[in-house]
N, C-alpha and C positions, 0 to 999 in steps of 0.2 A: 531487513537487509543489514542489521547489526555486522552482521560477518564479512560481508561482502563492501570493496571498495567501490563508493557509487562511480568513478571512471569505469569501470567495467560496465556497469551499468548502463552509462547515457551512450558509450563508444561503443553498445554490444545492440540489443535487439530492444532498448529500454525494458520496461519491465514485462520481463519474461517468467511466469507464474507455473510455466513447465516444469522448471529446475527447485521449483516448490513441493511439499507435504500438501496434504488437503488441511485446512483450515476450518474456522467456526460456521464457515459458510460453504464448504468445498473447496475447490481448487480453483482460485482465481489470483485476481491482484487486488489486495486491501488497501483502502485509504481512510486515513482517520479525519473524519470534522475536524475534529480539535490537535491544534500540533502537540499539546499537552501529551497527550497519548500517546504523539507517537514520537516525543524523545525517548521514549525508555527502549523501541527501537533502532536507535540513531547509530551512527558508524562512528566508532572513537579513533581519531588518525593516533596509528602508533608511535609513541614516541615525542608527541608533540610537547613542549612544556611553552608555556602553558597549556594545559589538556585542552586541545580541540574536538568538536563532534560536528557532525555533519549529517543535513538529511537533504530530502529535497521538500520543492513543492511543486507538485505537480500538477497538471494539466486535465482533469478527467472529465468524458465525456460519457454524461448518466444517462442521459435519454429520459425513458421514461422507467420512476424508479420501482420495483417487488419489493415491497415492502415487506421480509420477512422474519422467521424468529431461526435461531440458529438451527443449522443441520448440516452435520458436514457431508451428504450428500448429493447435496446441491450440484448439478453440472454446470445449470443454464439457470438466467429469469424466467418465471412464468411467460407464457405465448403473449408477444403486443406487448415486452416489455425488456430493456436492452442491459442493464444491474440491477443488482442486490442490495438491500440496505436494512440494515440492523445493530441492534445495542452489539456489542464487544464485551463490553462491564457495564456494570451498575447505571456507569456515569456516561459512557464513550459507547458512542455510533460510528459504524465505517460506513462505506461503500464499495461496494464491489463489483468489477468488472469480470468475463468470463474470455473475453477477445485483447488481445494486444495492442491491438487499434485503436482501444478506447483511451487509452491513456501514456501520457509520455512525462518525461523530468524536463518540466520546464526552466528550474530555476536551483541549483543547487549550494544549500547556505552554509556557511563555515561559521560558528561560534566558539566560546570560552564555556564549555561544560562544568 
């Protein structure tokens, strides 16, 4: 969501995976374990000085998780099983939702980039 200001975001459909490319896992909504990860997706407010970024932290409901290795064909979790979970890198595991309903912007944080 680098690109995208998250007020659209929480004031729209929250995170809507629609208006996405398929990913390392298909086409869903990624979360990263570690917020490490996912500053290097973060949203930089334009213009701010001191530079601000902003991401969120969200709210996701895993169920029970498919443990698998990437394929960007993925639609759905295996049967009896509600996300997706696998390495990203090396280092970084996401999670992945294929429904909208699994997950919303609970809490959206402003720092010094």
């Amino acid at each position: 969501t680098r690109g995208t200001a998250p007020y659209m975001i929480y004031e729209s459909e929250g995170f809507d995976f629609r208006y996405s490319d398929s990913g390392m896992f298909g086409r869903g909504a990624y979360f990263a374990y570690d917020a490490q990860y996912s500053y290097g997706y973060r949203y930089q407010i334009p213009g701010s000085s001191p530079p601000l970024g902003q991401m969120f932290l969200a709210r996701v409901l895993a169920g029970k998780i498919d443990e698998r290795s990437p394929d960007s064909s993925i639609r759905h979790p295996k049967s009896g099983c509600h996300s997706v979970s696998g390495m990203v890198t090396s280092t970084n595991k996401a999670i992945i939702v294929y429904e909208q309903t699994r997950a919303y912007p609970a809490y959206l944080i402003t720092f010094l980039v």
